[in-house]
N, C-alpha and C positions, 0 to 999 in steps of 0.2 A: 157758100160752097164755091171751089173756084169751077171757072168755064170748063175747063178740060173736062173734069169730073161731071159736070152735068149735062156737055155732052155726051160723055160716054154712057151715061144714064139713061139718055134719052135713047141712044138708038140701040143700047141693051131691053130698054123698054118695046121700043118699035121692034126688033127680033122677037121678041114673045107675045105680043098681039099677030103675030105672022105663023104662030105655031103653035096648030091644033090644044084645043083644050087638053085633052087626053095624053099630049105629048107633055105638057105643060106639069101639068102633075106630077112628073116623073125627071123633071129639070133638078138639077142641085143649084139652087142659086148660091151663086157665091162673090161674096161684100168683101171686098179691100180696102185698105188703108193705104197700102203698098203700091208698088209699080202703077200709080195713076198717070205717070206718063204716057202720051197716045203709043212711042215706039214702045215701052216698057209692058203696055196692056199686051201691044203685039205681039211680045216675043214671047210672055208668060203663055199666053193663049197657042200659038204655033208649037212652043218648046215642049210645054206641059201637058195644057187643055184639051190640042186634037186628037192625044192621044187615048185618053181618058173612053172607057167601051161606057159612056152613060150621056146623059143630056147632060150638059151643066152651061150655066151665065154668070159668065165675070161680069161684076161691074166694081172700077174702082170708083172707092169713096174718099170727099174728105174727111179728113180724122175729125174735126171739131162737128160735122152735122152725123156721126154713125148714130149715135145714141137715138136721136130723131130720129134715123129712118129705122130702125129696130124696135121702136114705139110707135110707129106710126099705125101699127095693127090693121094693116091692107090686104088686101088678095092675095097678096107675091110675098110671103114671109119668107127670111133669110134664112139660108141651114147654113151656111160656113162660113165662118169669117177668119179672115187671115190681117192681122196687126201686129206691131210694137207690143212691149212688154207695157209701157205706159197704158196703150189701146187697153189692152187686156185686163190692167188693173182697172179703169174708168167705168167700164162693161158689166165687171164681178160689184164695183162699188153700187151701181145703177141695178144691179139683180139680177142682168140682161143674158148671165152665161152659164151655161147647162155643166154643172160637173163631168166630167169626165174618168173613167175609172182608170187608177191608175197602171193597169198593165196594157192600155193602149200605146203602142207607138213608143214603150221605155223600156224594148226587150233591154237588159245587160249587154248584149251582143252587141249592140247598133251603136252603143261609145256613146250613148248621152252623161254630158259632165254631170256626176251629182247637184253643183252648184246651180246650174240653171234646170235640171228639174223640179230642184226645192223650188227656184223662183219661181215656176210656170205653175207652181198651187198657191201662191197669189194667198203668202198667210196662213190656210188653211190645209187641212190634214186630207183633202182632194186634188186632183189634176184638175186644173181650169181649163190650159189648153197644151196643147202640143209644142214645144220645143220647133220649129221646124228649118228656119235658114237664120245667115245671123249675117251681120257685117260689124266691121271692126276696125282698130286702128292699129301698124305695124312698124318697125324700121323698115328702111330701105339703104343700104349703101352700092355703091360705086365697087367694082373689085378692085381699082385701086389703091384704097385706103386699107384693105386687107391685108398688103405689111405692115402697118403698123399697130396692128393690135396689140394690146400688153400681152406678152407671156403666158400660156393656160389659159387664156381666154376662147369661152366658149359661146359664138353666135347664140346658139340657142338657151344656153342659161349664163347669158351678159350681166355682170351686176352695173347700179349706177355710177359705182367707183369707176370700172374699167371702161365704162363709155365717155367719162371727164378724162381718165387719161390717154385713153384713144382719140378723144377730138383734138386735147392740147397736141400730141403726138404729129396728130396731122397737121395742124395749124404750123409748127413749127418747120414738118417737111415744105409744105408750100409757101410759107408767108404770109400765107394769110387766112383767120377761118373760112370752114367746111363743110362745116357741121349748118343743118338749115329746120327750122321749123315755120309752121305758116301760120303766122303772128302778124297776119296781115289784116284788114278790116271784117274780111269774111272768109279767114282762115281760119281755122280748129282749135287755135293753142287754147284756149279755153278748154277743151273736152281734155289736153291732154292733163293741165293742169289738175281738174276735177277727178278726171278717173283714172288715171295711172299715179302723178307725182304722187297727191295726197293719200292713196292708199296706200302704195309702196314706202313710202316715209311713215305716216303716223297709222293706216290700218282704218281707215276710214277718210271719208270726204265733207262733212257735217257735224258732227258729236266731235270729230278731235280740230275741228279749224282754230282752235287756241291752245291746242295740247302741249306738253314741253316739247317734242317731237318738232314742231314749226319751225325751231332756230336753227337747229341741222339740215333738216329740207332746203330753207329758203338759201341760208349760206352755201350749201351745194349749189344751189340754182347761180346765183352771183359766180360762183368759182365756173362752173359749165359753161355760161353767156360770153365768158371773154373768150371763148371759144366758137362761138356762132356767127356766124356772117349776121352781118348788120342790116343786110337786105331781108332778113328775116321777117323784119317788119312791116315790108310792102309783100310780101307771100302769100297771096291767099290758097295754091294750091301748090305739090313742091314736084310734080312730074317735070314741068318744065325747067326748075335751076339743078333739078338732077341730068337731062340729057344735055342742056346748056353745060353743064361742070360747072357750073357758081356754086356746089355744094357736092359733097362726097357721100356724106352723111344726111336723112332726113327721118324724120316722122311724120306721118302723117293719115288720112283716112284710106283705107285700101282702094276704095273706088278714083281715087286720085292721088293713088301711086302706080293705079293699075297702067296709064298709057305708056308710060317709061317700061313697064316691065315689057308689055308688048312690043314695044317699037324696037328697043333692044334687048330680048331675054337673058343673053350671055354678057351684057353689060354689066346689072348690078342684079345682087341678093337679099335675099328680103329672110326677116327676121321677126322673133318675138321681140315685146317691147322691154325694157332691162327689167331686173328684179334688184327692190328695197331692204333695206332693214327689216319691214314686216311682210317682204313675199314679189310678185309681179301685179304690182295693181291695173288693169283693164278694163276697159267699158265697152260692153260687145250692145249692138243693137241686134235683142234677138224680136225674129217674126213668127211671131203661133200662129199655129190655125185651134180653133176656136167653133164651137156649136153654141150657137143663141137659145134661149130659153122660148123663142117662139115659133121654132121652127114646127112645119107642121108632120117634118117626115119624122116619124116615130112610131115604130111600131107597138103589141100592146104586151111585149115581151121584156122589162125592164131589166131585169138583172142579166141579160147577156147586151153585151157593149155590140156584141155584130149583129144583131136584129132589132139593138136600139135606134138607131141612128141611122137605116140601113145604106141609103143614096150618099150620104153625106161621109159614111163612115170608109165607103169604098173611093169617095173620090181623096179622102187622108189616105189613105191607104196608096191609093195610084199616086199624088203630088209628093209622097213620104218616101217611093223605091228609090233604091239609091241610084239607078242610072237618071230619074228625071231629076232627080235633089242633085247630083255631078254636075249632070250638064247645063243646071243653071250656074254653075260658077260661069261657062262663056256667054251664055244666053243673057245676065242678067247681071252679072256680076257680085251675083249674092254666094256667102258659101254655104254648104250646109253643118248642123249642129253633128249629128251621127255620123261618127266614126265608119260604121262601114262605108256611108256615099262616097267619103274622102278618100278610098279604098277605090271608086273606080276612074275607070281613063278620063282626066279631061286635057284641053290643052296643054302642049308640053310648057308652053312659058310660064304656063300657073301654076303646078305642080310646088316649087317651093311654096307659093302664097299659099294652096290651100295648106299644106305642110306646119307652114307659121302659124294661118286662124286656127289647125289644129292642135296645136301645141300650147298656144297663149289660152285657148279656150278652157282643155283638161290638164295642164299642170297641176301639179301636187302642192304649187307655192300661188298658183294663182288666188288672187282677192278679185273677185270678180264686182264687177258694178253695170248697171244697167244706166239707162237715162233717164233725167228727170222725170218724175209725171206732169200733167200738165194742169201746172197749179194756178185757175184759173189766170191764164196770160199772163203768171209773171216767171214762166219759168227763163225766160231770155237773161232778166235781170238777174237771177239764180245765179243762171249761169256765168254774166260779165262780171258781179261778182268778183269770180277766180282772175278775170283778165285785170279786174283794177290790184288786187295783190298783187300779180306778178308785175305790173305795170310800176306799181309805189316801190316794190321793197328792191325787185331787181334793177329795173333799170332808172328808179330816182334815187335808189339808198335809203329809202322812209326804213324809221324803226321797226324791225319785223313785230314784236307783238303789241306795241301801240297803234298797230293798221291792222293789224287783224281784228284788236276788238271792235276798231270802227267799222270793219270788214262784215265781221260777226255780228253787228247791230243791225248794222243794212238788212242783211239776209235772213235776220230772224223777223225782221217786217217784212220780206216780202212771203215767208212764210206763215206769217199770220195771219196773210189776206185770204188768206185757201189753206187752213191746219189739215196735213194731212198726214200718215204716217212718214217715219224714213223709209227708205231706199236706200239697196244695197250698192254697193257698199257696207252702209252704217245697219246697224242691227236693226232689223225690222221689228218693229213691236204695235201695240194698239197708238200710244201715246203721240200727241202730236210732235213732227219733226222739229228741233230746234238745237240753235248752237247754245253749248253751256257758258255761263257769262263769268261764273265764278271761277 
């Protein structure tokens, strides 16, 4: 478990030996995966937590020890747990999560995407958990480079054509590329690779990594690159070569594109990620809240969800209003999934951002993808993976589908080591995840 997390354990523990048994009973404890950071617990607890009319205790967890303290069957049983989609799926495989009915928290009103509430029943024809904040990855540009857009081009529905001739475009105003991704050692381009390129090109990120669909992808990618600045490859995050101007254009994770926006909000615009041949592929990290199956607050009333659940039900309920789900885009830097939060005031700089995670989230063309689960410890190499592709075919010229199948070999051993279903992306089904060889 790391230190941060078990301090924060401890003195969430030493709080509740400090408070009346009778008090005690009436706490909603509540286990995170999320915001373990000490300033991150603080500003959740300040922004969200004091205001909450009930007892509750945060304590953040690490993801790899939840399942242990959710078995551990102690005095202090969890009622709410707030996780990754990954989390959530680990939880339901381990038995560890209480159905949830599904007209909790998916009024139609409140703008939950279909696609991520199918995900948040995790397979099955119930709600596991709640939908509740997300983060994600977006453009960013310079308003600069906003003359040279191609013709009809529309920020928010950019195809991948018009962003290769908008980079050469630029490159040729300046002299030199523009356009920036953070292809650096502990940069992203991996995530983009996985969940935008390859859904947007082939419609998946697994089942099609040898599809015909790969020779048009990857040759885009090569024709795009002579358009990228070269320092792309030392970038691990791209705020700073966008206020620098070493790039006009970038991608990147909204939490680090977020200082550029602030620092300068009327500098650049922020954007959905383009759309492919088969739609806008994206990879949002969404965070549920979640009821464990051993929570003790349950009343003896099961078929109504508001006297089921009753402590735990009212603190979703308060963490779900859309002024505390708003206000965490500045508190925290998370947005929220419902539509109406994104409806209320939050900072003026962030307004396009939340505007963009709104827009990439419920598009009509979005292919949505979540992140790996965590298949026993090798989802890293899953994931590098996408980086040795892009690595071979773009920037060494290796033959694009003679490196994919060695691609596709790799990745079906590390997916053997942990057979677990796909993830979307790829059709979800019972059958173990693997790339087709044939």
């Amino acid at each position: 478990m790391a230190l941060l997390a078990r301090l924060a354990l401890i003195l969430s523990f030493a709080a509740t030996a400090a408070t009346p048994a009778s008090a005690q009973d009436r706490i909603v404890r509540f286990l995170s995966t999320q915001f373990a950071p000490l300033n991150e617990a603080a500003a959740l607890r300040h922004h969200a937590l004091d205001s909450f009319d009930g007892l509750s205790q945060f304590q953040p967890y690490d993801s790899l020890a939840v399942i242990e303290r959710l078995t551990e069957g102690d005095n202090a049983p969890v009622d709410l747990v707030a996780g990754v989609h990954g989390d959530m799926e680990a939880l339901a495989q381990a038995g560890l999560l209480r159905p949830i009915p599904a007209i909790t928290g998916f009024d139609p009103d409140r703008g939950i995407p279909d696609a991520i509430a199918e995900a948040a029943r995790l397979g099955t024809d119930q709600q596991m958990y709640i939908p509740w904040m997300q983060g994600t990855y977006l453009m960013a540009a310079d308003r600069r480079a906003l003359a040279y857009l191609p013709v009809g081009a529309d920020l928010e529905r950019l195809t991948y054509d018009q962003f290769r001739v908008w980079a050469a475009a630029v490159n040729t105003a300046n002299g030199h590329p523009m356009v920036g991704f953070p292809a650096g050692p502990r940069g992203l381009m991996p995530r983009f690779i996985q969940g935008f390129l390859y859904p947007s090109f082939t419609g998946a990120a697994i089942t099609t990594l040898r599809s015909p669909d790969v020779g048009p992808m990857w040759e885009y990618m090569r024709q795009l690159w002579r358009n990228v600045n070269i320092r792309s490859l030392t970038y691990n995050q791209m705020h700073e070569p966008l206020l620098s101007g070493d790039v006009w254009i970038a991608w990147d994770h909204v939490a680090r594109l977020l200082p550029a926006i602030r620092a300068e909000p009327d500098r650049f615009v922020v954007f959905p990620s383009p759309i492919g041949p088969y739609g806008r592929g994206a990879l949002i990290v969404i965070i549920g809240l979640a009821i464990p199956t051993g929570t003790h607050d349950v009343a003896p009333s099961p078929g109504d969800w508001r006297t089921m659940v009753p402590r735990a039900n009212r603190l979703i309920g308060h963490l779900t209003a859309p002024d505390i789900e708003a206000g965490m885009i500045s508190a925290l830097g998370v947005f929220p999934i419902a539509e109406d939060s994104r409806l209320w005031p939050v900072d003026p700089s962030l307004i396009s951002v939340a505007d963009a995670v709104g827009i990439q989230a419920s598009d009509v063309d979005t292919i949505l993808g979540v992140l790996p689960p965590r298949l026993g410890g090798g989802t890293r190499a899953l994931t590098m993976n996408y980086m040795l592709l892009f690595t071979q075919i773009v920037l060494r010229d290796a033959d694009i589908y003679a490196t994919s199948r060695a691609v596709a070999e790799q990745i079906n051993s590390v997916l053997d080591q942990d057979p677990h279903p796909c993830w979307l992306p790829d059709p979800v089904t019972d059958d173990p995840c693997r790339v087709p060889l044939r």
